[in-house]
C-alpha positions as CSV (number, residue, x, y, z in Angstrom):
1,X,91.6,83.8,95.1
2,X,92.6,87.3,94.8
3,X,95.1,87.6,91.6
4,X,97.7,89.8,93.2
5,X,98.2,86.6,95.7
6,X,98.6,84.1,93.4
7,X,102.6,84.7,93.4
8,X,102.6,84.8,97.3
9,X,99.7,81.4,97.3
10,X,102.3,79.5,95.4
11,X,105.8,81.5,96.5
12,X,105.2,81.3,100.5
13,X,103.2,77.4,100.6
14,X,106.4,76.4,99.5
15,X,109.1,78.7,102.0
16,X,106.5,77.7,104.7
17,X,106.1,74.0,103.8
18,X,108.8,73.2,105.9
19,X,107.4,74.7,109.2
20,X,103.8,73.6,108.2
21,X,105.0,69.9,107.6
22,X,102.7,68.5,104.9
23,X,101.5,71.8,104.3
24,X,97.8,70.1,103.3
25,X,95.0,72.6,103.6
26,X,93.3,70.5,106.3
27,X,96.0,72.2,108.1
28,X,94.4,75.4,108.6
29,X,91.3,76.4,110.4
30,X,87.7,76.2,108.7
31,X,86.5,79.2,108.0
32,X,84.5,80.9,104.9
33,X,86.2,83.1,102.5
34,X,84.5,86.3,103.7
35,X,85.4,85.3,107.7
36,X,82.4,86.1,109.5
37,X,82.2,86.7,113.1
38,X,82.2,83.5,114.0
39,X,85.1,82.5,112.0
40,X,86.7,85.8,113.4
41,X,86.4,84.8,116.7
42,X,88.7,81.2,116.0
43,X,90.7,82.9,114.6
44,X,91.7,85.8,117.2
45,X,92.1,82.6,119.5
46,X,95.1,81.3,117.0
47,X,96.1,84.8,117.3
48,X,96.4,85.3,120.7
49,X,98.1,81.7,120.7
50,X,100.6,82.9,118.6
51,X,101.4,86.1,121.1
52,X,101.5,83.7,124.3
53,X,104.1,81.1,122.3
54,X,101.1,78.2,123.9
55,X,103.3,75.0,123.3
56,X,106.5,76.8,122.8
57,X,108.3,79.0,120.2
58,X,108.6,76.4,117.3
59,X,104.2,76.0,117.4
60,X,104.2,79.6,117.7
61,X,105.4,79.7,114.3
62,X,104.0,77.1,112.9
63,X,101.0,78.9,114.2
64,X,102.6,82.2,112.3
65,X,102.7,80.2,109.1
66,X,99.2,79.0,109.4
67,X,97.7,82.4,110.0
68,X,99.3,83.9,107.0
69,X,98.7,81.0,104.8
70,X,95.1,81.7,105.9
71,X,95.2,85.2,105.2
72,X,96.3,84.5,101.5
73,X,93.0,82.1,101.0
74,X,90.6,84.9,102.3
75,X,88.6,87.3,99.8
76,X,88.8,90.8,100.1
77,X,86.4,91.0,102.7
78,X,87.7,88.3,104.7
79,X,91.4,90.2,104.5
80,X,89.6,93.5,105.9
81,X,87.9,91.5,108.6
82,X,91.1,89.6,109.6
83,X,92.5,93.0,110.1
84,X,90.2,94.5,111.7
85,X,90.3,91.7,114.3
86,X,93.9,92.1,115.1
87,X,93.1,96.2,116.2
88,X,89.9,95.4,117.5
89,X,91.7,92.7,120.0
90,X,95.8,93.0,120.1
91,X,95.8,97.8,120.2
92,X,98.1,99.0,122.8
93,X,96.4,98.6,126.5
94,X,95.7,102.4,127.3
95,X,94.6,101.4,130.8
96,X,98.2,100.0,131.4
97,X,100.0,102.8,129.5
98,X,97.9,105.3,132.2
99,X,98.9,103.1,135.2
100,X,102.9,103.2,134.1
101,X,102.5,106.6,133.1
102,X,101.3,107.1,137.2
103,X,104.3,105.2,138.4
104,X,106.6,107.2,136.0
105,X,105.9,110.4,137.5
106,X,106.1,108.9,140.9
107,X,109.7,107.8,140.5
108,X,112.1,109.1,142.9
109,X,115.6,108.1,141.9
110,X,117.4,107.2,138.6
111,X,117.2,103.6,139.2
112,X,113.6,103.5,139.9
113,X,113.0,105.9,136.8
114,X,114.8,103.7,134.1
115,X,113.1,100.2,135.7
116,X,109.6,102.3,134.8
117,X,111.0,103.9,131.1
118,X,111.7,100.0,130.4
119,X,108.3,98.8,131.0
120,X,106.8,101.7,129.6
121,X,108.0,101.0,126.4
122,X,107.2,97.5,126.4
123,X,103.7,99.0,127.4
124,X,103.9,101.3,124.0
125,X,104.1,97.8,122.0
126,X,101.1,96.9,120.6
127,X,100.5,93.4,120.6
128,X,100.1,93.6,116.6
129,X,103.2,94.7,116.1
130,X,104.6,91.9,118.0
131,X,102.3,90.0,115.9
132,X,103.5,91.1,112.8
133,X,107.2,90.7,113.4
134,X,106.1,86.6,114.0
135,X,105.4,86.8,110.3
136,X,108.6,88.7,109.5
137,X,110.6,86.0,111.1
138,X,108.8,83.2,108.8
139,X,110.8,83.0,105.3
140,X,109.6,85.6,103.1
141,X,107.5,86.8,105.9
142,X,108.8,90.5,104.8
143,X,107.3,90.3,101.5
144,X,103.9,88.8,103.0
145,X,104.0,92.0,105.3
146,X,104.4,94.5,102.2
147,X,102.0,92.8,100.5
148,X,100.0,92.9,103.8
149,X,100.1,96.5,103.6
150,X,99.2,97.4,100.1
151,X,95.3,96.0,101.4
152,X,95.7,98.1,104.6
153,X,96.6,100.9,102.1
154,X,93.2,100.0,100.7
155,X,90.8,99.5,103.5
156,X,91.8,102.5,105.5
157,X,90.0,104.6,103.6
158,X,86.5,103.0,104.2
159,X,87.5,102.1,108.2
160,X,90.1,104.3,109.4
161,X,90.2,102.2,112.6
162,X,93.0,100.2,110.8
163,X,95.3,103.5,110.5
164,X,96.8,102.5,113.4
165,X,97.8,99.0,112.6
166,X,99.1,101.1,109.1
167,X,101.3,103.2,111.5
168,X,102.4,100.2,113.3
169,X,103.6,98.2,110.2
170,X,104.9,101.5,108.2
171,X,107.2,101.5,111.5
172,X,108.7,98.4,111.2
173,X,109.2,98.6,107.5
174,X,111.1,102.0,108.0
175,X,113.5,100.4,110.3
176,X,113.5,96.6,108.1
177,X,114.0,98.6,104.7
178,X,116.5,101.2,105.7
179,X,118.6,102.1,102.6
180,X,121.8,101.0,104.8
181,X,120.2,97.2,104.1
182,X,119.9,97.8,100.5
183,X,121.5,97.2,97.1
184,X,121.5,98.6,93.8
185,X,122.1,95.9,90.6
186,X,121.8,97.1,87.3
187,X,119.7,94.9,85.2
188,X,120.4,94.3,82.0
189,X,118.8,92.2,79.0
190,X,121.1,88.9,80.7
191,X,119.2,89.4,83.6
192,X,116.7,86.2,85.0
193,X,113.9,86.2,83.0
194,X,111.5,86.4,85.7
195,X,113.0,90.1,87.0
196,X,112.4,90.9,83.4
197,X,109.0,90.3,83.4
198,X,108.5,92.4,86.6
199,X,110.4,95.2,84.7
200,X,107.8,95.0,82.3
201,X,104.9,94.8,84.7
202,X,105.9,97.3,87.2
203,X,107.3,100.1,85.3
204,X,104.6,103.0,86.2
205,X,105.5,105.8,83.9
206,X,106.3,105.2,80.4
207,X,104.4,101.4,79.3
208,X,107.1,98.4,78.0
209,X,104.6,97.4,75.4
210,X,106.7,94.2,73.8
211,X,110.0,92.2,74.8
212,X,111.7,94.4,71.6
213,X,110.4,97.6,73.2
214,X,112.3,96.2,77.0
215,X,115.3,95.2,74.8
216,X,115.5,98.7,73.1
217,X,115.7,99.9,76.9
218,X,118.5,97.7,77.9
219,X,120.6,98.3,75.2
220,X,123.9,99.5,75.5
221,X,123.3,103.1,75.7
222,X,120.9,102.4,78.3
223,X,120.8,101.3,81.8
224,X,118.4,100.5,84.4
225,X,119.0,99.9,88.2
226,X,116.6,98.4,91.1
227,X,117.4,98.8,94.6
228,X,116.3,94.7,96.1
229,X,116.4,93.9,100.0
230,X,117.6,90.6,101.2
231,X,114.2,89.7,102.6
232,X,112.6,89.9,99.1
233,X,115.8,89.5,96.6
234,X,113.5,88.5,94.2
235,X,111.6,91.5,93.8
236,X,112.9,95.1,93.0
237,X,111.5,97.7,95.6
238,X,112.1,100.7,92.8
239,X,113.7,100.9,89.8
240,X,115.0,103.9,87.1
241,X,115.9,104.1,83.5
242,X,118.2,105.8,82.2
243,X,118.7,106.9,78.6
244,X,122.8,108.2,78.0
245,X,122.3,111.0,75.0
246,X,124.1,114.1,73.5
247,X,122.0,117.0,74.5
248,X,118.5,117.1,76.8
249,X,116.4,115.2,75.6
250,X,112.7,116.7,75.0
251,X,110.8,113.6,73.3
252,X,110.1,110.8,75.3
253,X,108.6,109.0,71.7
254,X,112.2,110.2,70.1
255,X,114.1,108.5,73.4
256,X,111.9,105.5,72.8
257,X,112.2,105.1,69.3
258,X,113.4,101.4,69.1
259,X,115.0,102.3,65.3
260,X,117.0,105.1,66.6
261,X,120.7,104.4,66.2
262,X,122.6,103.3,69.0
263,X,125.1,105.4,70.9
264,X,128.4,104.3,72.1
265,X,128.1,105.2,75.5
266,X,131.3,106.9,75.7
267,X,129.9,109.4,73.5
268,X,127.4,110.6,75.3
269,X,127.7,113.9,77.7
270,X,124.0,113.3,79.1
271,X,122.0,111.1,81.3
272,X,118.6,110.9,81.0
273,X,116.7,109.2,84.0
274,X,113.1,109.3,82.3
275,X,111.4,106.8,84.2
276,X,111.6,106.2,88.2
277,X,108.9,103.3,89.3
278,X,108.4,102.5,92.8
279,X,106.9,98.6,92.7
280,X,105.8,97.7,96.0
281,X,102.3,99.5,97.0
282,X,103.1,98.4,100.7
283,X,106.0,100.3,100.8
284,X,104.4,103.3,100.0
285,X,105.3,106.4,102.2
286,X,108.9,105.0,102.8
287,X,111.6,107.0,100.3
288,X,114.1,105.3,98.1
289,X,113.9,107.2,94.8
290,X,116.6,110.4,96.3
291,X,119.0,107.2,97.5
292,X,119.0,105.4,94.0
293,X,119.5,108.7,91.9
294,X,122.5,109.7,94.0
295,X,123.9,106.1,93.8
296,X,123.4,105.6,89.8
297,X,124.7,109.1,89.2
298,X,127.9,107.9,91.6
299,X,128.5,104.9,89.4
300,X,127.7,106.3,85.5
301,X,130.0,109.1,87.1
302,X,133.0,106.7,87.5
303,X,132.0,104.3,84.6
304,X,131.5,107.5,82.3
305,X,133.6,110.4,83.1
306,X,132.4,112.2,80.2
307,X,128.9,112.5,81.4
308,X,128.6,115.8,82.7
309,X,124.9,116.1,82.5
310,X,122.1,114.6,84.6
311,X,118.8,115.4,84.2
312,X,115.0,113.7,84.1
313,X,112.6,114.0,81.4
314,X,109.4,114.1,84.0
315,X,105.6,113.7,82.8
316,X,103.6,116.1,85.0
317,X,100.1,114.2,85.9
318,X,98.1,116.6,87.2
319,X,98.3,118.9,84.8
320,X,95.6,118.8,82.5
321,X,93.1,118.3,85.5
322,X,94.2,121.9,86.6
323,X,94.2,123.2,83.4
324,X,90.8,122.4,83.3
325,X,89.9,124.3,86.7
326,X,92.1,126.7,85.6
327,X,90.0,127.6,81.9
328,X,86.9,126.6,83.4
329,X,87.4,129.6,86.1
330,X,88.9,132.1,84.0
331,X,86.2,131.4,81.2
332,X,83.6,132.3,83.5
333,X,84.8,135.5,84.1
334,X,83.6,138.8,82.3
335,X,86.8,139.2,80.3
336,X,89.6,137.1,79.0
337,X,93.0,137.7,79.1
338,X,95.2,136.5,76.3
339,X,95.7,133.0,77.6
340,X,91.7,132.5,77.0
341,X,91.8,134.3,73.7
342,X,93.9,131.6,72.8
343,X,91.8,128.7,73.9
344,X,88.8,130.5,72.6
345,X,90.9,130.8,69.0
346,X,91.9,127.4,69.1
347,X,88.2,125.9,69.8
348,X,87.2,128.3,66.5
349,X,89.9,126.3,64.5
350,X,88.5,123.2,65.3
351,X,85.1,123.7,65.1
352,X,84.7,123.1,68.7
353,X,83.1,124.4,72.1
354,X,85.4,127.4,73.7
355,X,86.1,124.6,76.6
356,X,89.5,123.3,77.7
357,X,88.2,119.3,78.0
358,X,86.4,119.7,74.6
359,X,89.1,121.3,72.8
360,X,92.0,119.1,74.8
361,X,89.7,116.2,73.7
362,X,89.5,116.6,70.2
363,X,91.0,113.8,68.8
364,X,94.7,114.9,67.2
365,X,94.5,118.3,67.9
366,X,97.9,118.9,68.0
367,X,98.7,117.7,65.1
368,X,96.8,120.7,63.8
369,X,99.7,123.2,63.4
370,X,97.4,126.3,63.4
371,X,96.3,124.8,66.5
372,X,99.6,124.4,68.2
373,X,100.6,127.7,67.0
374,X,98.0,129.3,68.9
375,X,98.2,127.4,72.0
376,X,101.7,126.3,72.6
377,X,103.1,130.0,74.3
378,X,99.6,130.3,77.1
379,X,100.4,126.3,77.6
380,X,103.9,126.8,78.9
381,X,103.3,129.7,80.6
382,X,100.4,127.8,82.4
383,X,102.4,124.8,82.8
384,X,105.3,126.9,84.6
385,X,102.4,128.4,86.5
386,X,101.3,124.9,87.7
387,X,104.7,124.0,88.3
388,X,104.9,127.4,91.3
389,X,101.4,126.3,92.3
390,X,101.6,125.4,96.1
391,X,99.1,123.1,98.4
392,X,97.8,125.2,100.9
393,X,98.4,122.0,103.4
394,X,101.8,122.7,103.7
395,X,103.3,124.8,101.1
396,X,104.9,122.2,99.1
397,X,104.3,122.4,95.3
398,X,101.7,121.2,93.3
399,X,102.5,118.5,91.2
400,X,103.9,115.3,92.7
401,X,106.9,114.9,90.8
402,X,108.1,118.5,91.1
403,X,108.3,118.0,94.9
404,X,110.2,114.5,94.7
405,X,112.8,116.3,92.2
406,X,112.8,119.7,93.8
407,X,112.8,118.0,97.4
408,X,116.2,115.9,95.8
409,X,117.9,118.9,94.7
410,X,117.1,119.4,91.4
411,X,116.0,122.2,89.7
412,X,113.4,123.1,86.9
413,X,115.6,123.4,83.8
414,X,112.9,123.0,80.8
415,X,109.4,123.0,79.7
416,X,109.0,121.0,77.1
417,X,106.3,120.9,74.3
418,X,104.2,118.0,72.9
419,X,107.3,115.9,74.9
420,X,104.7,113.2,75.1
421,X,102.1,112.5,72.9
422,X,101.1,109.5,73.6
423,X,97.3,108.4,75.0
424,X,98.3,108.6,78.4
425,X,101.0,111.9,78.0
426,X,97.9,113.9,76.5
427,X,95.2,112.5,78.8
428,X,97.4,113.9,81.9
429,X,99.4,116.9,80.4
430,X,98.4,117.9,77.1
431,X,101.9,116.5,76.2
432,X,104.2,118.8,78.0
433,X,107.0,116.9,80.4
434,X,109.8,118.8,82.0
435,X,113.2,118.3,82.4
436,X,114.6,118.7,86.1
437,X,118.5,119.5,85.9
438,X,121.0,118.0,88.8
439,X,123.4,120.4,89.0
440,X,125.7,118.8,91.2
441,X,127.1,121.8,92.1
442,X,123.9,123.3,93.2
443,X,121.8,120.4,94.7
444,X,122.8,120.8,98.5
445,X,122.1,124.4,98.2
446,X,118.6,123.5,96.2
447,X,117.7,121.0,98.5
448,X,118.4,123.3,102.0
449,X,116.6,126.2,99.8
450,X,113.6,123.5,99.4
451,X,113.7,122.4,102.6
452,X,114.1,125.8,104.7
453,X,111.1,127.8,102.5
454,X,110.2,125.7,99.6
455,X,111.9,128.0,96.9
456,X,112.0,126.7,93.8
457,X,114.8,126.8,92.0
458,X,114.0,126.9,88.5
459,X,116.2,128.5,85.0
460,X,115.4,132.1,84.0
461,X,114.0,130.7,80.7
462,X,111.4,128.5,82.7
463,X,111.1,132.0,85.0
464,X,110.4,133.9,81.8
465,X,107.2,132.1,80.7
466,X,105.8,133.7,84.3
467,X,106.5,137.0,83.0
468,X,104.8,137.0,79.3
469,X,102.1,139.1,79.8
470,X,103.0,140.4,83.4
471,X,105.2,140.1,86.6
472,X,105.4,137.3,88.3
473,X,104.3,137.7,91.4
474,X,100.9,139.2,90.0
475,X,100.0,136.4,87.3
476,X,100.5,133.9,90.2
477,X,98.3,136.2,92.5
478,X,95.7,136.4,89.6
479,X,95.8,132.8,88.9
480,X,95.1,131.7,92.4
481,X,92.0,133.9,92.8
482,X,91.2,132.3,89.9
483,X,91.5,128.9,91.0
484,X,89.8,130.0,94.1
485,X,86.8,131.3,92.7
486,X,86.7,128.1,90.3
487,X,86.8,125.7,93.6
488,X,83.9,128.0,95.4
489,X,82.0,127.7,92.4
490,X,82.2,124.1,92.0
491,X,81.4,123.8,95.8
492,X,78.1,126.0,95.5
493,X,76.8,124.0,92.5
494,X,77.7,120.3,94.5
């Protein structure tokens, strides 16, 4: 059985036991693991029993329950191939959606016009979706359905038929997780056990390596909220830490560091949110990150007037992977500029090929203070470079996290150096993280700015580092020919 389901084998046998009645195995249809097309085909027909409520509405969950206990016993390919049946068999009826859309323009009167709208969007309903809100009415049927998704997430890719059942499901989770049904608790080192143990399996950014490591973060000059939904109280949807300091914070190994001395939090002027980790995969593409920040800074605000300070300390994860394309461009060029004198000087130190992934995968090279010294100024004024970079899809920035900050009404306050060096910081970003400032003066005016024409609002100290050897406007110019010339290169050799 597929790890990930264990929880949900042994959570939902027991919420369903009391529709399934003895709940034995025998209970559910005989099929093999993989469900192969004969298997497929018995169980479309429990399917379709389920949509026709056959033998009334209390079977038709039963027969709910059953499917989705079935589901959980299935490999990987027997979950695609179960999915695949429901849009292969239960899609919207396009024949019928043409033959309403007929009588919709052939309405004459008001009355005769909403009698039509009314069946055409019962038309629009796919019988998957009606489907999927069976299993939403079982108990915990909501988190069977996130989980659900996070394979749909997964299969998509190979069979992109399933993107509509995807759009189907993302729709009902908007409208089931809207932040109105929500609720922020702070968890603290009291908490259940089990919720601490998620903590320490779901947070995404900065690894809880030990139970002292998770009690260091719930200590008193530290909080952490979740944001849980009464369908899965259980489970927190997305959580952030918050670290309450004197001063930005630059280090994420110094805000860490379980023997620092503890703050009385009345002391502090500063918030720190310096990790934000969304936990459910099945939920991805639905926001609650921009609620939770303006809900936490609500509440330290009232618990801690004297916090006038909120800010992130961000990693930036694609980073070193443009680097890469960045050197790897400008390398090949006929001269180099002072940025690639630098890498060039810093590969001499080392002994090393004048290459960024050789030289950024020399093992402690910056603990090499020669090293440092030479590239520390061309790495921030590449990073602040990557942080102005925009996707051609839609003119958005770059790097993930910038646009989730930037989009919230932040704005780029500091670039900071060797702010993680951990395996993971260097592996993605040479060790630089960021901190994004909430002015709270500012953020409606950021985020309308952001929204309107994607300006970035950024200090004139991150600004600066654009300018060092030129204007602005030209080293981005310069850097995107670059880039471009890198990506055509890479295409002619593949």
């Amino acid at each position: 059985m597929n790890s990930r389901f264990q929880f949900g084998w042994d959570h939902l046998r027991k919420a369903w036991s009391g529709i399934l009645g003895a709940g034995d195995l025998n209970s559910l249809p005989k099929v093999a693991v993989d469900l192969p097309a004969a298997d497929a085909e018995r169980v479309k027909r429990l399917m379709e029993d389920c949509l026709t409520a056959r033998g009334g509405a209390v079977t038709a969950r039963q027969r709910a329950a059953i499917l989705g206990e079935l589901y959980l016993t299935l490999s990987e390919t027997g979950r695609r191939n179960f999915l695949e049946t429901m849009v292969d068999n239960f899609c919207v009826n396009r024949e019928q959606v043409k033959i309403t859309a007929r009588q919709l323009l052939e309405a004459v009167d008001e009355r005769s016009f909403q009698q039509v709208s009314g069946r055409m969007r019962e038309t629009l309903i796919s019988p998957q979706q009606q489907l999927l809100r069976q299993f939403n009415a079982l108990p915990e049927g909501v988190k069977f359905l996130v989980d659900l998704r996070a394979d749909l997430r997964t299969f998509r890719a190979a069979q992109p038929k399933l993107a509509a059942l995807d759009h189907d499901l993302k729709e009902l989770l908007v409208s089931w997780f809207d932040v109105g049904f929500l609720s922020v608790e702070r968890i603290t080192w009291q908490s259940p056990a089990a919720l601490l143990e998620k903590l320490m399996a779901y947070e995404a950014v900065h690894a809880i390596n030990s139970w002292t490591d998770l009690h260091n973060r719930l200590e008193s000059d530290r909080r952490c909220y979740a944001f849980f939904h009464p369908g899965m109280s259980e489970e927190p949807l997305i959580f952030i830490e918050v670290a309450l300091v004197e001063g930005l914070a630059t280090s994420i190994q110094e805000l860490l560091d379980e023997s620092a001395p503890v703050i009385t939090p009345e002391e502090a002027d500063t918030a720190i949110f310096y990790s934000i980790s969304n936990t459910q995969r099945g939920l991805q593409g639905i926001s609650f990150g921009p609620f939770l920040i303006k809900q936490v800074v609500t509440e330290l605000r009232q618990q801690l007037p004297n916090l006038k300070t909120f800010s992130t300390l961000s990693p930036l994860p694609g980073l070193r992977r443009w680097l890469s394309s960045y050197f790897e461009a400008a390398m090949s060029g006929e001269e180099q500029g002072p940025i690639e004198q630098a890498l060039i000087e810093a590969a001499q130190l080392l002994k090393v090929a004048a290459e960024a992934e050789v030289v950024f995968n020399t093992p402690q090279w910056w603990e090499n203070q020669m090293v440092t010294d030479v590239l520390k100024e061309s790495l921030l004024s590449l990073c602040a470079r990557y942080l102005h970079e925009l996707r051609e899809k839609d003119r958005a920035p770059l790097d993930p996290v910038a646009r989730f900050h930037l989009g919230n009404g932040a704005r780029i306050e500091r670039i900071n150096w060797l702010g993680d060096t951990s395996a993971k910081g260097m592996q993605e970003s040479c060790g630089l993280m960021v901190n994004y400032l909430y002015q709270l003066k500012d953020i409606e005016k950021n985020i309308e700015a952001y929204a309107t024409s994607k300006e970035i609002a950024a200090t004139s100290r991150v600004r600066n580092l654009l300018r060092d050897d030129g204007d602005e406007q030209g080293q981005l110019t310069r850097l995107r020919r670059l880039l471009s010339l890198g990506r055509a290169t890479n295409s002619s050799q593949s």
